[in-house]
N, C-alpha and C positions, 0 to 999 in steps of 0.2 A: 313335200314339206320342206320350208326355208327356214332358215334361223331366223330369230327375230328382230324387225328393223323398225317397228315405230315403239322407245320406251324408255321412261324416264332414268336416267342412271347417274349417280355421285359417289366417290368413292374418297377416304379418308388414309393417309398414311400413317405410320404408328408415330405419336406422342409419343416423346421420352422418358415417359415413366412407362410406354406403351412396348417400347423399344426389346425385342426378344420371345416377348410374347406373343405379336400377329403380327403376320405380314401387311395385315389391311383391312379396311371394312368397307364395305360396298351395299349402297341402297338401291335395290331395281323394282322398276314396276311397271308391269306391257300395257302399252295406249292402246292398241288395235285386237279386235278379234282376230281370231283363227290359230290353227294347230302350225308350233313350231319347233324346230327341235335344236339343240345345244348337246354339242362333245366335248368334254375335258380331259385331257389327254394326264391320266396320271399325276396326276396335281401334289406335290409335297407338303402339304397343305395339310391340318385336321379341321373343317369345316361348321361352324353353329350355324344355322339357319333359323332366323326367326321370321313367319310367316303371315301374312295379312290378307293375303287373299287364295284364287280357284288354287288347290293344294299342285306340286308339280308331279308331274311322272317321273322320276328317278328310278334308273337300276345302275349295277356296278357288272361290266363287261359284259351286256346285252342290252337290244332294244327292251324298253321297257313297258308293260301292259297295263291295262285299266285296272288291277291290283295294286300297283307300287304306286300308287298315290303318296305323298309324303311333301306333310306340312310344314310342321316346326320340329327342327333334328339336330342331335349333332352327330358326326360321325369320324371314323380315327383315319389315317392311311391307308390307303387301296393302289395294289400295284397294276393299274390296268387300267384302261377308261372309262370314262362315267356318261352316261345317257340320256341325256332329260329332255322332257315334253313337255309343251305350257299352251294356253289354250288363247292366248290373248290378254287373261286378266290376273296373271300374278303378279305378286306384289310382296316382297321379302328385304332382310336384310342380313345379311349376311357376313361373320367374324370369319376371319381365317387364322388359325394360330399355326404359330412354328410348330414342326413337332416336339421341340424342346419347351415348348411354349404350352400348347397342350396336355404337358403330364402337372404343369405347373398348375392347370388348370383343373385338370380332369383328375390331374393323380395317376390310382393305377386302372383305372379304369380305360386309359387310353388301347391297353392291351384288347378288353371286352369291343373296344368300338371301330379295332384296326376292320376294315372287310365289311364294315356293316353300317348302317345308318339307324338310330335308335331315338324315338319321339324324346321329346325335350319334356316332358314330364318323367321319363324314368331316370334321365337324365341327372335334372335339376329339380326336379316337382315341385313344391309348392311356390320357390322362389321363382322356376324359370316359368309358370303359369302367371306369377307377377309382372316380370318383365314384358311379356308377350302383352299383357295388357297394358302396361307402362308406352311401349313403342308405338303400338296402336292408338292411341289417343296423342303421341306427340306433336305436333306441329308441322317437325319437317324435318328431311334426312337429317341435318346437324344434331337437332335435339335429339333425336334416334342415337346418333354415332355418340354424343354427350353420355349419354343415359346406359349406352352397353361397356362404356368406357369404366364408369365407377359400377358398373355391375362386375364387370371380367377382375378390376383390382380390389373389389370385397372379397372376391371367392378363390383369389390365388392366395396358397397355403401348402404347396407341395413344392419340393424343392429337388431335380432331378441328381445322378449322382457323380461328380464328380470328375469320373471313370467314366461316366459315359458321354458328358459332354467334351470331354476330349475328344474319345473315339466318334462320335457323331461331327464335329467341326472338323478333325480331320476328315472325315471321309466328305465333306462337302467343302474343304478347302483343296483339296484335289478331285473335284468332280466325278466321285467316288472312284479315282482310279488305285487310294493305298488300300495297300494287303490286308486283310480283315487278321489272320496273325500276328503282321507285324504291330499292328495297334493293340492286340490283348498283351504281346510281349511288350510294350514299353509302358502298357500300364502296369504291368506282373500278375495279370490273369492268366489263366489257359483260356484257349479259344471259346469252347464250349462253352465257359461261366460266360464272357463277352457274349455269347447271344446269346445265352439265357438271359442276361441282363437288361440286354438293350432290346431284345423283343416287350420286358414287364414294361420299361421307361419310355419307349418311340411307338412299339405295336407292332415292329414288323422285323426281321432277321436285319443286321448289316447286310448282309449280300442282298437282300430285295431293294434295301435304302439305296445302295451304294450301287444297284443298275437303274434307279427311279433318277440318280442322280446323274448317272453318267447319259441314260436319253434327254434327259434337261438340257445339256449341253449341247447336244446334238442338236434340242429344236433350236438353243441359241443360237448356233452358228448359223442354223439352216434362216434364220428369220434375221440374219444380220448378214447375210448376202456372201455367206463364204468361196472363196474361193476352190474352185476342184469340182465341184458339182457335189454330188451324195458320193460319192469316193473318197473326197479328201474332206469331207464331214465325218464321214467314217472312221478314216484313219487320224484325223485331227481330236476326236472325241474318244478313243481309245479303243474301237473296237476290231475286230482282227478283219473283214473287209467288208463289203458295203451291204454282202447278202446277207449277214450278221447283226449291220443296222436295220435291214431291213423287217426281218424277225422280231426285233425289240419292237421295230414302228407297231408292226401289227398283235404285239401282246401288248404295248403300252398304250398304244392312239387308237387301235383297233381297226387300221387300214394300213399299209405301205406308204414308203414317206411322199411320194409322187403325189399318189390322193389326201394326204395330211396338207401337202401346202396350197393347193389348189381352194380345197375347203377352206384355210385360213385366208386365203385371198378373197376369199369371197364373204367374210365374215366382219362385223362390224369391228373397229380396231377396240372399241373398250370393249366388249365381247372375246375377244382374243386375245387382251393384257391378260383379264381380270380370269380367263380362264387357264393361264400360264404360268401362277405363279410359285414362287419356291423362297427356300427362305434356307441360309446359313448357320440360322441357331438350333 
């Protein structure tokens, strides 16, 4: 089973009113039959999927089976990698929001969707049953990307806090390497309230964000041809030495980083942007 190489693909960067809320929106749809399979390496990402064609096989830190079919979703942060199967003829489009982006969106709901993937009627129901028909009849990826654009800015109405967009830009302005105390002390929290906090507003602990963060860097360097080999990736990304990166590869990418690049080498390049990305809000 190969990833997949004959299919249509456009992707949209955020508009400035767009700006904080997604990192992106992406329209794909496979030309060719046959079974193929796609890995996302821990994506920072909270993902909508709206869907128009054969549903995908999605699971979260395993291959996925003829059960985890799944159409049209959204879902919150997941510290681990994701799985997917397609059979030749899907056809989706896909928001990626910040995670700051996503509570703005989802609210507190983003907590309920960290680790899971949930149909887009429990979601958004009656509205997001409209838009799924809205997309499906549109013309072409733009009028797509148009049409999700004033759907995402009707429905934001949540406003994340304060306190925790500090403590989130910090920990992704140093590539999660500050202290998750030192940030609830210069907000004048205690620690504990900081992750009760930012678990209701992001979905997932600082310490999970802020290692989701620190292997980000790692693929960065590794995909921008660092110097040292996986050692000095290692120690250049913060971690205490390279079997330690290693460790993260296979709880984050779900292989060791050897097989991580190897697989990205072989993967089509917008297939491998669009499955990388991260976002600072």
């Amino acid at each position: 089973m190969a990833a997949p190489v004959a299919f249509d693909f456009a992707q949209r960067s955020p508009s400035s009113r767009m700006a904080g809320l997604i990192v992106g929106m992406t329209g794909y749809r496979e030309t060719a039959a046959g079974w193929f399979s796609q890995r996302q390496t821990a994506p920072l990402i909270a993902p909508l999927i709206v869907s128009f064609g054969t549903p995908f096989l999605i699971a979260l830190a395993r291959e996925p089976g003829a059960s985890d079919r799944q159409l049209s979703f959204a879902a919150g942060l997941h510290a681990g990698p994701v799985y997917i199967k397609s059979d030749g003829r899907a056809e989706c489009v896909q928001v990626d929001f910040t995670p700051l982006g996503a509570y703005r969106f989802f609210g507190g709901a983003v907590a309920e969707l960290a680790g899971r993937m949930v149909d887009i009627d429990d979601v958004l129901g009656r509205e997001g049953r409209r838009l799924r028909e809205q997309l499906g009849g549109a013309a072409n990826w733009h009028r797509r990307f148009d049409l999700i654009e004033d759907f995402v800015l009707r429905r934001v109405g949540y406003v994340p806090s304060p306190e925790i967009v500090f403590a989130y830009r910090g920990l992704a302005r140093s590539a999660g390497a500050a202290r998750i105390a030192t940030l609830a002390a210069d907000i004048g929290w205690s620690r504990k309230h900081l992750v009760d906090r930012f678990r209701s507003e992001v979905g997932l602990a600082p310490k999970s964000v802020a290692r989701m963060m620190r292997f980000r860097e790692a693929c960065r360097l590794a995909q921008g041809g660092a110097a040292g080999g996986w050692a000095g990736i290692a120690t250049e990304s913060g971690y205490a030495d390279q079997a330690h990166l290693a460790r993260e590869f296979v709880e984050f990418a779900g292989e060791p980083p050897t097989a991580w690049a190897r697989r990205l080498a072989l993967t089509d390049n917008r297939l491998a942007r669009s499955g990388n990305l991260t976002a600072d809000w």
